[in-house]
Structure formats: structure tokens, C-alpha cells
PyMOL Python script that loads the backbone (N, CA, C, O; Angstrom):
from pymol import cmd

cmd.read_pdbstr("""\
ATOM      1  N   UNK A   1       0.844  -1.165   0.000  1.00  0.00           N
ATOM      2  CA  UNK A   1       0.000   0.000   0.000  1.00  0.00           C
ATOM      3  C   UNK A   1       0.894   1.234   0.000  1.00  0.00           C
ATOM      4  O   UNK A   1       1.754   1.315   0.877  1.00  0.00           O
ATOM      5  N   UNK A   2       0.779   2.119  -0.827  1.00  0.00           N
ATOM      6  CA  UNK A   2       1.237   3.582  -0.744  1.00  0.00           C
ATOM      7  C   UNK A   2       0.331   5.000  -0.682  1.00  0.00           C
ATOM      8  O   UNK A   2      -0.488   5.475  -1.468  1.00  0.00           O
ATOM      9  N   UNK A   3       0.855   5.457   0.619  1.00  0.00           N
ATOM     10  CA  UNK A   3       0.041   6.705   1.038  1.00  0.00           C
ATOM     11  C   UNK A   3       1.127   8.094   0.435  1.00  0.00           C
ATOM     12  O   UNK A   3       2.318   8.086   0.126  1.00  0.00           O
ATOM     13  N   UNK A   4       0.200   9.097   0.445  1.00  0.00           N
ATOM     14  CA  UNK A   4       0.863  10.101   0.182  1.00  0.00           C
ATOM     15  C   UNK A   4       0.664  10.787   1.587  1.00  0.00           C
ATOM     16  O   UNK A   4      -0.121  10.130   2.271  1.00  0.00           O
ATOM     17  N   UNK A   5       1.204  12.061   2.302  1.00  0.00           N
ATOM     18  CA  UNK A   5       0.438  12.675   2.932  1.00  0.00           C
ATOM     19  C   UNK A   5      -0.751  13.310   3.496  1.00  0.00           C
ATOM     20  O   UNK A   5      -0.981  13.409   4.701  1.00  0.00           O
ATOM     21  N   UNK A   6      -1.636  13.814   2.362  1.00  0.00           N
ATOM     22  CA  UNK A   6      -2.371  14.046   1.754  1.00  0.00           C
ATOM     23  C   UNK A   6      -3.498  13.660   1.863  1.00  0.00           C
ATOM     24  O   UNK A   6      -4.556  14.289   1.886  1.00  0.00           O
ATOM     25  N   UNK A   7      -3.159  11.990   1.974  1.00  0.00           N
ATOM     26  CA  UNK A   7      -3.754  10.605   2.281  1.00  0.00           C
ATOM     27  C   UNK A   7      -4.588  10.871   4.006  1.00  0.00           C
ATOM     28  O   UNK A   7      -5.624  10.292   4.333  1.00  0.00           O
ATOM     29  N   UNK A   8      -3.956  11.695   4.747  1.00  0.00           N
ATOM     30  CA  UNK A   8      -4.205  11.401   6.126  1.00  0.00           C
ATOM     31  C   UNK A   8      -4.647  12.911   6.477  1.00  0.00           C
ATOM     32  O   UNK A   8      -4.510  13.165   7.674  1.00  0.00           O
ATOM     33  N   UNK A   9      -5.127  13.923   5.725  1.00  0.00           N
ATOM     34  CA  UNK A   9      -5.631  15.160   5.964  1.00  0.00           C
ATOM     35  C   UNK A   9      -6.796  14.877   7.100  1.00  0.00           C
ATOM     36  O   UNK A   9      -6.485  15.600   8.047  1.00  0.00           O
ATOM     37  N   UNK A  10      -7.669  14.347   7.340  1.00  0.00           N
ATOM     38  CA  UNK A  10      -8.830  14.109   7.797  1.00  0.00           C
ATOM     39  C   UNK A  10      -8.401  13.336   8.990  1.00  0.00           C
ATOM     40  O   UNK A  10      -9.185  12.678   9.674  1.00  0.00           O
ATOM     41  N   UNK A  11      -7.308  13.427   9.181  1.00  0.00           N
ATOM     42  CA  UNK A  11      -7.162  12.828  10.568  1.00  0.00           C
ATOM     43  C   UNK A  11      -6.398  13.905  11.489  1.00  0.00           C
ATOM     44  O   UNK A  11      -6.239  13.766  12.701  1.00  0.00           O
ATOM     45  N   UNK A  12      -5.985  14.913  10.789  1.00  0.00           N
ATOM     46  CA  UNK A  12      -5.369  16.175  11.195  1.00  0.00           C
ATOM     47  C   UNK A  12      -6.297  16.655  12.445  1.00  0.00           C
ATOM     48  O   UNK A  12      -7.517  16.538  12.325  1.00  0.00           O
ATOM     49  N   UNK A  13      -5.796  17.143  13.531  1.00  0.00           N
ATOM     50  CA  UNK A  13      -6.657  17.571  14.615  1.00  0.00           C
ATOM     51  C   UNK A  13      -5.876  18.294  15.516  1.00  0.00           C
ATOM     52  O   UNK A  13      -4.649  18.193  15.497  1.00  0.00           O
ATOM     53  N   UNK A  14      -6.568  19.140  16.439  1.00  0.00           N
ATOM     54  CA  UNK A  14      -5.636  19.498  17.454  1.00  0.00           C
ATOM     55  C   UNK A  14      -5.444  18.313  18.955  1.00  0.00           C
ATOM     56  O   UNK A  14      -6.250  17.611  19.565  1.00  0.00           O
ATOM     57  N   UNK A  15      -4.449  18.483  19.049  1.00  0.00           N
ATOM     58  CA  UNK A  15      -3.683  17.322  20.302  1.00  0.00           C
ATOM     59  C   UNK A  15      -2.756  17.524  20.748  1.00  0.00           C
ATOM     60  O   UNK A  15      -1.798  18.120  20.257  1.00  0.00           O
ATOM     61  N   UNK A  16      -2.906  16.902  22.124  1.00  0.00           N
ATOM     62  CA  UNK A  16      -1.527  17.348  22.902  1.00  0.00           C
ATOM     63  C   UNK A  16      -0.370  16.402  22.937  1.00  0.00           C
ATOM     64  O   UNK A  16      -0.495  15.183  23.058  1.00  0.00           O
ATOM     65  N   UNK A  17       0.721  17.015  22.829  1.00  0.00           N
ATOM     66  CA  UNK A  17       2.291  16.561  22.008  1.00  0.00           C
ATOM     67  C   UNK A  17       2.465  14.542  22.251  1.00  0.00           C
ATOM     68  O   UNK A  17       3.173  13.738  21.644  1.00  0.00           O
ATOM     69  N   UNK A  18       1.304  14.310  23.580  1.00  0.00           N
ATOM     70  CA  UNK A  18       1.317  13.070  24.051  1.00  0.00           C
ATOM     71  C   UNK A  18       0.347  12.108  22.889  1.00  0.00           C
ATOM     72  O   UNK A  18       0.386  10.903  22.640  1.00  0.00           O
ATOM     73  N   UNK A  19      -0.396  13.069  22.400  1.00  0.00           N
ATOM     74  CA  UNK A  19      -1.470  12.173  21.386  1.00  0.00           C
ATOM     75  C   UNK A  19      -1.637  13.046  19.978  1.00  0.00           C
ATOM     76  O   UNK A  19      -2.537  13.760  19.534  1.00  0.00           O
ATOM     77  N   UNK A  20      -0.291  12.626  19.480  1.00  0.00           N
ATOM     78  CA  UNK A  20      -0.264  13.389  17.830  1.00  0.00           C
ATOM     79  C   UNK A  20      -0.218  11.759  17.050  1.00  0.00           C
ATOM     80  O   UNK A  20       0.177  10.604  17.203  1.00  0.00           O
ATOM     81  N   UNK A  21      -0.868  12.581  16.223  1.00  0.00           N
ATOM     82  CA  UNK A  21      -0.703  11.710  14.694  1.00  0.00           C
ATOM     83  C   UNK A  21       0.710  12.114  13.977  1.00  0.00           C
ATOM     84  O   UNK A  21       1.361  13.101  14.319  1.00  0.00           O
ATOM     85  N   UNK A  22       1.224  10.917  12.589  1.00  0.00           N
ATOM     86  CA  UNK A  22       1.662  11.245  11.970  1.00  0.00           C
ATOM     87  C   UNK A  22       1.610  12.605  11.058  1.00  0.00           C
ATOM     88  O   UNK A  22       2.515  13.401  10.806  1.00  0.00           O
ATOM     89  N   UNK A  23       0.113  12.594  10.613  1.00  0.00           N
ATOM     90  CA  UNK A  23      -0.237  13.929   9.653  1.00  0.00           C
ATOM     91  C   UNK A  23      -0.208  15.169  10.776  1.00  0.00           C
ATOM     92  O   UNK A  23       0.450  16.199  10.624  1.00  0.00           O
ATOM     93  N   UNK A  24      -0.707  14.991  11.461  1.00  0.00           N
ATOM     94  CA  UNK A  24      -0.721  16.287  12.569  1.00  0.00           C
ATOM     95  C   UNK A  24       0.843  16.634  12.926  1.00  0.00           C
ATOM     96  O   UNK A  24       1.053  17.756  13.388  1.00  0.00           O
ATOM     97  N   UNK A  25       1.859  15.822  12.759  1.00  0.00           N
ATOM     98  CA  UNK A  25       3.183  16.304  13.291  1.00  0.00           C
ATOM     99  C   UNK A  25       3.820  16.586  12.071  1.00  0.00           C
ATOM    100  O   UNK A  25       4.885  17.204  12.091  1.00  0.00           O
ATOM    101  N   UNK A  26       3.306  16.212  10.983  1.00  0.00           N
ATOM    102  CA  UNK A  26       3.953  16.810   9.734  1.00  0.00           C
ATOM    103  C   UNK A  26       3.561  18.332   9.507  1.00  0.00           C
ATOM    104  O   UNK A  26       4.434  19.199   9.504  1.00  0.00           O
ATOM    105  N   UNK A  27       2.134  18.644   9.306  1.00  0.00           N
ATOM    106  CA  UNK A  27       1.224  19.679   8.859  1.00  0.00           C
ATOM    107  C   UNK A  27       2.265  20.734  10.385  1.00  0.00           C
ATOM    108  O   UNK A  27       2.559  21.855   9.968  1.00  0.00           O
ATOM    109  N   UNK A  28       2.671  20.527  11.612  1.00  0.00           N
ATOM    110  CA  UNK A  28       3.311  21.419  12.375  1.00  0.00           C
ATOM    111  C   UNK A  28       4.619  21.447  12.286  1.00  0.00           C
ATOM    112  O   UNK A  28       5.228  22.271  12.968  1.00  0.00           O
ATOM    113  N   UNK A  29       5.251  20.644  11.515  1.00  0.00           N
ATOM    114  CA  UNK A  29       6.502  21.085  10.661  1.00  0.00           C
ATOM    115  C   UNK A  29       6.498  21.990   9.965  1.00  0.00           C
ATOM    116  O   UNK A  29       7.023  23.090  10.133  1.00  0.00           O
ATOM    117  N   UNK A  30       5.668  21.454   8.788  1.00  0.00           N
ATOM    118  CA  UNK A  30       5.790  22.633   7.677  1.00  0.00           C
ATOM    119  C   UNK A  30       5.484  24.182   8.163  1.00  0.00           C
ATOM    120  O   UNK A  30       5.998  25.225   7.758  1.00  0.00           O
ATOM    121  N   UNK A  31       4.118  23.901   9.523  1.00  0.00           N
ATOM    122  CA  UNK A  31       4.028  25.590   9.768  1.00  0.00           C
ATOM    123  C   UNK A  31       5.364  26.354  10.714  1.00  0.00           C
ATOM    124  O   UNK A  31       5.538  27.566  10.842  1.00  0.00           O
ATOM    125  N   UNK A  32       6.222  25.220  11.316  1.00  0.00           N
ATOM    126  CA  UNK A  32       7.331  26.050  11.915  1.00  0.00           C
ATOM    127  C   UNK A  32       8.565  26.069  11.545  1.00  0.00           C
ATOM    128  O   UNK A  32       9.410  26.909  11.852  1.00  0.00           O
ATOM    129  N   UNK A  33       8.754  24.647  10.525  1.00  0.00           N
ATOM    130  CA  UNK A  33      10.469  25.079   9.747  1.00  0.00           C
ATOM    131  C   UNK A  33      10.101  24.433   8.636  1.00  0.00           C
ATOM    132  O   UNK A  33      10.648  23.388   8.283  1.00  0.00           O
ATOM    133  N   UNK A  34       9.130  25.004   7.981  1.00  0.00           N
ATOM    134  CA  UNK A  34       9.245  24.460   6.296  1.00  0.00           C
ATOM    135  C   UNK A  34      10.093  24.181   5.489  1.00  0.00           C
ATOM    136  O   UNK A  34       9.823  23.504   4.497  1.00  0.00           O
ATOM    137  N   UNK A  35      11.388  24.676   5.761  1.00  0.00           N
ATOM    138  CA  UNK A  35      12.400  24.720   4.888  1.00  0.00           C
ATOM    139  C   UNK A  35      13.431  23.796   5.422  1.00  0.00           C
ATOM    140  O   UNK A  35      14.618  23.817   5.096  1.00  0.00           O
ATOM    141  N   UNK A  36      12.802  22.869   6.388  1.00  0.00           N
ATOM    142  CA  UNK A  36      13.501  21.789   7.216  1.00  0.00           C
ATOM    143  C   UNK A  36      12.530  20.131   6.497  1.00  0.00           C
ATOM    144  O   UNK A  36      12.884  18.982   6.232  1.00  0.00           O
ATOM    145  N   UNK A  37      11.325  20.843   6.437  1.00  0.00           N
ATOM    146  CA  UNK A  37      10.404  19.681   6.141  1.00  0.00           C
ATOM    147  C   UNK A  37      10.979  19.139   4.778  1.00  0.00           C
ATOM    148  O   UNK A  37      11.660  19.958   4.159  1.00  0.00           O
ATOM    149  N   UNK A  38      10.805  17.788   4.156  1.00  0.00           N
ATOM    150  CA  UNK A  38      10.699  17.463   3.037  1.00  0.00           C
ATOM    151  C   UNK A  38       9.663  18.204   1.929  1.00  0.00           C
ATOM    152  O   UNK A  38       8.820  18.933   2.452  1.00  0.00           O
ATOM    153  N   UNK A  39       9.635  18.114   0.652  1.00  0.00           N
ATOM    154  CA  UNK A  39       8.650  17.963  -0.391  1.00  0.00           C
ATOM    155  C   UNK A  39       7.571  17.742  -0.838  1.00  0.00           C
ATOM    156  O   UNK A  39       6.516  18.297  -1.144  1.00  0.00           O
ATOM    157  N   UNK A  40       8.409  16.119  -0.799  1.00  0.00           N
ATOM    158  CA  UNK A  40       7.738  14.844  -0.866  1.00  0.00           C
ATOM    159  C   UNK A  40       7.677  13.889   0.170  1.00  0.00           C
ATOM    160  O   UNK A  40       7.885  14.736   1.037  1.00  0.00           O
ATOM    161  N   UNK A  41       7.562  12.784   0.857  1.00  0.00           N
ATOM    162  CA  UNK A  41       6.935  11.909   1.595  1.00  0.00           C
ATOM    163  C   UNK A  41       5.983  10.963   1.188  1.00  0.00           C
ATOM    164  O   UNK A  41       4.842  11.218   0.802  1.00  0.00           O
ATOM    165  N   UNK A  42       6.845   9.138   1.360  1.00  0.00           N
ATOM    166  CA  UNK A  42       6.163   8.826   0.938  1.00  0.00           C
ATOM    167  C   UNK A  42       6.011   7.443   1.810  1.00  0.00           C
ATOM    168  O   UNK A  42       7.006   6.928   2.320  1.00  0.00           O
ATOM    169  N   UNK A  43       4.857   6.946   1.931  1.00  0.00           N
ATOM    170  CA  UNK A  43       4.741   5.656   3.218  1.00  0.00           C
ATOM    171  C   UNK A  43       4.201   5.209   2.468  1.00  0.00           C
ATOM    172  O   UNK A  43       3.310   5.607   1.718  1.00  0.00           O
ATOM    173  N   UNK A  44       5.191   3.414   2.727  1.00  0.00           N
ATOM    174  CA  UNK A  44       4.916   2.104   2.472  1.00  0.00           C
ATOM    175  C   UNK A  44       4.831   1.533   3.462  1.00  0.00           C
ATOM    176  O   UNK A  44       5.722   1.358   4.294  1.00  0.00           O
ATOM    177  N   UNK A  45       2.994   0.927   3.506  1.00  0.00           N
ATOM    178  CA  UNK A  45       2.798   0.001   4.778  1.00  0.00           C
ATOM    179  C   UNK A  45       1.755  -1.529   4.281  1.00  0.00           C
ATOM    180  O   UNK A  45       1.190  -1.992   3.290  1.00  0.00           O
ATOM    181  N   UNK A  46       1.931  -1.754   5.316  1.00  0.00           N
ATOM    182  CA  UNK A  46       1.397  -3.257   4.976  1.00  0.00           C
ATOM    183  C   UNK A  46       0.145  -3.122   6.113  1.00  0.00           C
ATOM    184  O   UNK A  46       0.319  -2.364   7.067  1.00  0.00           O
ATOM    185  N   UNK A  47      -0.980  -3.794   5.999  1.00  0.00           N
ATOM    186  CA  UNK A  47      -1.972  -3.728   6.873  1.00  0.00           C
ATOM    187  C   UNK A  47      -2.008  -4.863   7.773  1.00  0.00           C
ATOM    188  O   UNK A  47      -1.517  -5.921   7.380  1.00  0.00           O
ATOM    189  N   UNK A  48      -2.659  -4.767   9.233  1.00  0.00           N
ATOM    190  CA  UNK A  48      -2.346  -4.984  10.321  1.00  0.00           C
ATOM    191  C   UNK A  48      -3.370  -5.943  10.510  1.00  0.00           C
ATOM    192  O   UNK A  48      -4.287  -5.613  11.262  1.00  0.00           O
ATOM    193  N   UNK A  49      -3.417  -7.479   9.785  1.00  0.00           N
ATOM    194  CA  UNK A  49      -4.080  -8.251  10.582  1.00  0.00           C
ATOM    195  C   UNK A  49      -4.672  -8.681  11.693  1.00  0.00           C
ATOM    196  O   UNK A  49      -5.568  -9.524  11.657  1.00  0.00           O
ATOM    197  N   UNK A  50      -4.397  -8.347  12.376  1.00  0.00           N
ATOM    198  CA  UNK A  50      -4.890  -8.024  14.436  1.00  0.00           C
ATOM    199  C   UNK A  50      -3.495  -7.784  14.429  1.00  0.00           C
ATOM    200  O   UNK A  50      -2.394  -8.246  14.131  1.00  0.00           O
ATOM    201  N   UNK A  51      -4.627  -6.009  15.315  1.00  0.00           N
ATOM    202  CA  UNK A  51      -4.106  -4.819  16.241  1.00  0.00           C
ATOM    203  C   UNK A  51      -4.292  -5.307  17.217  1.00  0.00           C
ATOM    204  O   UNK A  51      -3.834  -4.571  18.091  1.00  0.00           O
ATOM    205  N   UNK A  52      -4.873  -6.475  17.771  1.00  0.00           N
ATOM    206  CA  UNK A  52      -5.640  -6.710  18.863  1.00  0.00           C
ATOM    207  C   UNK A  52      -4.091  -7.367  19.919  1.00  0.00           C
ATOM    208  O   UNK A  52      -3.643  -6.846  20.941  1.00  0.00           O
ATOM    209  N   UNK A  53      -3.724  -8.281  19.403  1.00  0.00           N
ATOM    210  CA  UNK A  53      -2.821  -9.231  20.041  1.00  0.00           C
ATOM    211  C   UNK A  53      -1.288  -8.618  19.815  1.00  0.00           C
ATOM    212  O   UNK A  53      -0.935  -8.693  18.639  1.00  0.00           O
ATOM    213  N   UNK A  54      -0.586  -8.193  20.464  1.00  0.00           N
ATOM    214  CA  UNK A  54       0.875  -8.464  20.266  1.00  0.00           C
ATOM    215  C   UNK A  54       2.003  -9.614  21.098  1.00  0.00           C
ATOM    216  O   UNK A  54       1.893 -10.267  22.136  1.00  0.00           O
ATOM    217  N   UNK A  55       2.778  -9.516  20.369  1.00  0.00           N
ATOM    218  CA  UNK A  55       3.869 -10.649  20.743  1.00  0.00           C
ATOM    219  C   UNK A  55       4.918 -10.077  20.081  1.00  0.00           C
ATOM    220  O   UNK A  55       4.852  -9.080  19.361  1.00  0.00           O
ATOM    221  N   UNK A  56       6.164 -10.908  20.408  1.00  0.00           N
ATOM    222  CA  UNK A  56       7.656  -9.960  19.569  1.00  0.00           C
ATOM    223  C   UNK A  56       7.637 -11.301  18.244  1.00  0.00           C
ATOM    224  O   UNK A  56       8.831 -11.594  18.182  1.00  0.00           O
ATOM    225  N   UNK A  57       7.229 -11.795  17.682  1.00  0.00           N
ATOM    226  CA  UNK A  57       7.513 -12.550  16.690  1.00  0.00           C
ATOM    227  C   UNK A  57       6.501 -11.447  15.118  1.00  0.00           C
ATOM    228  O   UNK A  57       6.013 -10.319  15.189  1.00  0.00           O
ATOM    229  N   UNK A  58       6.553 -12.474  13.849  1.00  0.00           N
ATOM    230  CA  UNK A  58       5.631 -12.031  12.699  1.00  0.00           C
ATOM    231  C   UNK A  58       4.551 -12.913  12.338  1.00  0.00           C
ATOM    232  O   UNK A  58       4.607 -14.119  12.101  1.00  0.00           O
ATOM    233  N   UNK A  59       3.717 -12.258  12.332  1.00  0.00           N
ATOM    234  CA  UNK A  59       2.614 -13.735  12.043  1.00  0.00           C
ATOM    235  C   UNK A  59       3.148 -14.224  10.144  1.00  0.00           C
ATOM    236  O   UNK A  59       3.849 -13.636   9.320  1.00  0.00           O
ATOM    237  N   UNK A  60       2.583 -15.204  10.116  1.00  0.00           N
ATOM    238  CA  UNK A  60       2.962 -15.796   8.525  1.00  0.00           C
ATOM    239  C   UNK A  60       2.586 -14.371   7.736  1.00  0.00           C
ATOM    240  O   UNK A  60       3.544 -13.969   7.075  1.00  0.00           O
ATOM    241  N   UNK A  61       1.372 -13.497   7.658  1.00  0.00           N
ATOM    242  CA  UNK A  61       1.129 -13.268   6.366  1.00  0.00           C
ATOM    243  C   UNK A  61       2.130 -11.731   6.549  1.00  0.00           C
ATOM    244  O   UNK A  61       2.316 -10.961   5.606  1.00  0.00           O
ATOM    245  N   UNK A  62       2.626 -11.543   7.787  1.00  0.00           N
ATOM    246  CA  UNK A  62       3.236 -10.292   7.911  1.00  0.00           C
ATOM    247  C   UNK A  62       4.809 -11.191   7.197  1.00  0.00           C
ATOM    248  O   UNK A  62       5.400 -10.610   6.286  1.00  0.00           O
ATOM    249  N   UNK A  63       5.051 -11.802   7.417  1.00  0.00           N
ATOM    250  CA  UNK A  63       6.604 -13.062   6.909  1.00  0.00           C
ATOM    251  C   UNK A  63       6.497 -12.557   5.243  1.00  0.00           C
ATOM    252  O   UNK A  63       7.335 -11.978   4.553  1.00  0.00           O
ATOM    253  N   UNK A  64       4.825 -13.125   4.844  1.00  0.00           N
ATOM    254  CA  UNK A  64       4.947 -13.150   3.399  1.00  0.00           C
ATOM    255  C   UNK A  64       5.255 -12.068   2.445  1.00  0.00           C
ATOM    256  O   UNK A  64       5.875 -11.993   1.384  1.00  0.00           O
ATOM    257  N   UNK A  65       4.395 -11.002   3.439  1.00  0.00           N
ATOM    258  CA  UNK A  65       4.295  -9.473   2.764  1.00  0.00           C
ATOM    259  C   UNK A  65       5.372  -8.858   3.130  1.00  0.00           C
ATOM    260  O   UNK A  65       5.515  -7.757   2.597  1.00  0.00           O
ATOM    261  N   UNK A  66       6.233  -9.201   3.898  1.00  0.00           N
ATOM    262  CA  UNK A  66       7.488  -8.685   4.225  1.00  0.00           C
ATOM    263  C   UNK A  66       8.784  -8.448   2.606  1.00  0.00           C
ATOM    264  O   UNK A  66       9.359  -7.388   2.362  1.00  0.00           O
ATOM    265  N   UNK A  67       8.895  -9.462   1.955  1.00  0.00           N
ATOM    266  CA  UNK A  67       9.958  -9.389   0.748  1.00  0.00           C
ATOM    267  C   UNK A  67       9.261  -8.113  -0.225  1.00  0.00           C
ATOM    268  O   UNK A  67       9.969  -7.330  -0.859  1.00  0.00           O
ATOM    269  N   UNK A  68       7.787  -8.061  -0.219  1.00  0.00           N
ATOM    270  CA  UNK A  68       7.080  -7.232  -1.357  1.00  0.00           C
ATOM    271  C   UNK A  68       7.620  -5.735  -0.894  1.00  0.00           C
ATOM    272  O   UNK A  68       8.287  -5.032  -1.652  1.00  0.00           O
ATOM    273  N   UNK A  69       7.148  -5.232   0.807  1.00  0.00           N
ATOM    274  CA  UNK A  69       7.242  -4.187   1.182  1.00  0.00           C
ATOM    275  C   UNK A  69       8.951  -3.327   1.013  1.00  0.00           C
ATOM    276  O   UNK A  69       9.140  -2.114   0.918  1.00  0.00           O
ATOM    277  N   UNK A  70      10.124  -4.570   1.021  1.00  0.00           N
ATOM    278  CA  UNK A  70      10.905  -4.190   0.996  1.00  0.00           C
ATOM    279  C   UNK A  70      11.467  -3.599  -0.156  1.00  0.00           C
ATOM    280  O   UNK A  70      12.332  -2.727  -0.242  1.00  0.00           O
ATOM    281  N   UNK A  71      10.579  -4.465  -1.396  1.00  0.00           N
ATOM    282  CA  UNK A  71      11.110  -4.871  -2.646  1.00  0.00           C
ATOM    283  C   UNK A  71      10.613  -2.747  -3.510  1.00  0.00           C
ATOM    284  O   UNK A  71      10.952  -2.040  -4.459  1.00  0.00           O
ATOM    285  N   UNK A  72       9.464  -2.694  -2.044  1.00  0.00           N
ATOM    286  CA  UNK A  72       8.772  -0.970  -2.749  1.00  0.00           C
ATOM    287  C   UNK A  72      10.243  -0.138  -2.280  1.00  0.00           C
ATOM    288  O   UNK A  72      11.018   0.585  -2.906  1.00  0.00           O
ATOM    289  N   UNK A  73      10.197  -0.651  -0.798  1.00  0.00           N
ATOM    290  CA  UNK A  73      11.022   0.802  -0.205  1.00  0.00           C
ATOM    291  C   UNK A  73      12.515   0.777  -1.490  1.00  0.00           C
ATOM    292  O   UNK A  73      12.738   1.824  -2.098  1.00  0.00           O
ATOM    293  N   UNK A  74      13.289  -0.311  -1.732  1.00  0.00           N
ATOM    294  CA  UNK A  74      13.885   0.018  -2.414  1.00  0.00           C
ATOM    295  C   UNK A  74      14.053   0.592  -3.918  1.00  0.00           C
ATOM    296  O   UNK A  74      15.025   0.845  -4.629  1.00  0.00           O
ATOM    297  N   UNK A  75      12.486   0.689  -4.084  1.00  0.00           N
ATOM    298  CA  UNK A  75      11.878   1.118  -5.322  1.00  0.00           C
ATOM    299  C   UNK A  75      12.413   2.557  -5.543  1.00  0.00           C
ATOM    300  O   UNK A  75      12.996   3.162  -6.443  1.00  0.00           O
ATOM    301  N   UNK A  76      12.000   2.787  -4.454  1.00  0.00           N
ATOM    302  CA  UNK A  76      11.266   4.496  -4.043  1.00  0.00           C
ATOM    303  C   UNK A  76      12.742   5.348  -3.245  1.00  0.00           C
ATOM    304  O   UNK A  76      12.999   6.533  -3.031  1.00  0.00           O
ATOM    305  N   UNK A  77      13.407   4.167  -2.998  1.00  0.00           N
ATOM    306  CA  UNK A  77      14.999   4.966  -2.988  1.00  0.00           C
ATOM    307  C   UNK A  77      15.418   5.369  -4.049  1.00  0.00           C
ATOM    308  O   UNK A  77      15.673   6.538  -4.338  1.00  0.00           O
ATOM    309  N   UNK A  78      15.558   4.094  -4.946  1.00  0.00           N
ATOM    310  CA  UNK A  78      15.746   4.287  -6.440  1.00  0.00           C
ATOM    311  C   UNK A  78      15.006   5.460  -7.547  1.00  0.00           C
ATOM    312  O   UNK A  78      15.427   6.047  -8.543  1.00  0.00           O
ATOM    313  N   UNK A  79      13.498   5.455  -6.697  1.00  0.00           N
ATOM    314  CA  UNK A  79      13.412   6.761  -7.745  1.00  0.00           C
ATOM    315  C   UNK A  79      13.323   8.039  -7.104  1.00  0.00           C
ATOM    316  O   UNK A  79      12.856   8.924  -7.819  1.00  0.00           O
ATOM    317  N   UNK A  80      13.653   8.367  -5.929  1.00  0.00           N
ATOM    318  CA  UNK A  80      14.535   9.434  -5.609  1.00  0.00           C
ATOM    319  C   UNK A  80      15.630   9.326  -5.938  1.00  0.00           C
ATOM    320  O   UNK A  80      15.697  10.450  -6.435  1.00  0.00           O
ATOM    321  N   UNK A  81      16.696   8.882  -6.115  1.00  0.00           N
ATOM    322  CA  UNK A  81      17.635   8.912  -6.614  1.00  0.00           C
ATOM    323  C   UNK A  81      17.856   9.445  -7.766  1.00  0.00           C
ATOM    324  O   UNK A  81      18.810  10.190  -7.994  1.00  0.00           O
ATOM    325  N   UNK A  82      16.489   8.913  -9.078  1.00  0.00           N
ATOM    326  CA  UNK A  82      17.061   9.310 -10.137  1.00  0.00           C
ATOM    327  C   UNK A  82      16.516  10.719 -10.473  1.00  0.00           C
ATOM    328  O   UNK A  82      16.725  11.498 -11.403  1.00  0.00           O
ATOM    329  N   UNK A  83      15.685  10.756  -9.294  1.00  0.00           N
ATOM    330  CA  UNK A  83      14.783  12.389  -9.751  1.00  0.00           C
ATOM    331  C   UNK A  83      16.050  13.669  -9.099  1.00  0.00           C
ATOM    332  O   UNK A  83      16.288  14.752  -9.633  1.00  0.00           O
ATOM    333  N   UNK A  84      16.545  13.249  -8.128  1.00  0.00           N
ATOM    334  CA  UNK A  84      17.281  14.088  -7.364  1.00  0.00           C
ATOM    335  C   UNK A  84      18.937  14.119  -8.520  1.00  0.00           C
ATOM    336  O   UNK A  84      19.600  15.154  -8.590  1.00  0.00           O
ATOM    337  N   UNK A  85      19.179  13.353  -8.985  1.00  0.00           N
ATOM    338  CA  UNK A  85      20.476  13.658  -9.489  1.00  0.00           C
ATOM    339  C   UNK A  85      21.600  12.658  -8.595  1.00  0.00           C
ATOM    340  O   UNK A  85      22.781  12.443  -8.866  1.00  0.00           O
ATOM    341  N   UNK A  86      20.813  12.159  -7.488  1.00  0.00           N
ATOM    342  CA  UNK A  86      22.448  11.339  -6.953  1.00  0.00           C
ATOM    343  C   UNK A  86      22.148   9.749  -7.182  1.00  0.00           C
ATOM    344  O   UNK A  86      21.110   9.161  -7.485  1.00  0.00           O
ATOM    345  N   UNK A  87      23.830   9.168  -6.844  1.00  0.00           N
ATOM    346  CA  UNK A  87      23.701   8.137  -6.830  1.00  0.00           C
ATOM    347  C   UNK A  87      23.700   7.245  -5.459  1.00  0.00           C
ATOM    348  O   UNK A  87      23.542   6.026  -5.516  1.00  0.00           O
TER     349      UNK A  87
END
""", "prot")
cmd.dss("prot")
cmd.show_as("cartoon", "prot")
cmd.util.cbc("prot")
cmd.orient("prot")
């Protein structure tokens, strides 16, 4: 799955520093050092079969989806890379 920022507008709210969102701590970047914030931003996630239970291991289908998710992030290095000019 790929989100943009953008993606999570509607979850934007006011909260205290103990209960922020991702989008809410971005959107207060940009209003206090924009020129610190990124561009672009981009999240690759995999969805969460039960939130319910944790343990320190992966369940199988998090095992399976694991090679795909990696196979993006190195995608998306790669095409920053070629948009930015480096290697």
C-alpha cells in the first residue's frame, strides 16, 4: 500500500504533544520550519491483521508481505535517486 500525505488530511486535529498523529506532526513542521520539512513523503505500509494481540515474533502473512514491502522501499529509494540527481 502507498500513502501520500495528503492521504491522512482528515485525521489532522488538534492534540496534545502526548497524542499526535503522523499527519498532525507533519502539517506542524511545515508551519514552523518548512524549509527543514521534506517535499515529498512517501509511506509504504502493509496492513495490520490483528491490532488486537501483540507478541515480539511475525505472524505468517506479515513473513509473506514482508519481501514485497521491501522490494517498494527500495523502489522508491531508487526513484529518488534518479529524480534528485544522486547516486
Amino acid at each position: 500500500m502507498f500513502f501520500n500525505p495528503e492521504d491522512f488530511n482528515d485525521t489532522i486535529g488538534d492534540a496534545s504533544a502526548h497524542d499526535i498523529n503522523l499527519a498532525t506532526a507533519m502539517r506542524i513542521g511545515r508551519e514552523m520550519e518548512p524549509e527543514m520539512m521534506p517535499d515529498e513523503v512517501c509511506f509504504i505500509a502493509i496492513e495490520a491483521e490483528d491490532i488486537g494481540t501483540v507478541n515480539e515474533g511475525m505472524t505468517p502473512r506479515l513473513v509473506e508481505a514482508k519481501p514485497s514491502a521491501v522490494r517498494a522501499v527500495l523502489h522508491q529509494i531508487e526513484e529518488f535517486r534518479a529524480r534528485s540527481g544522486k547516486d
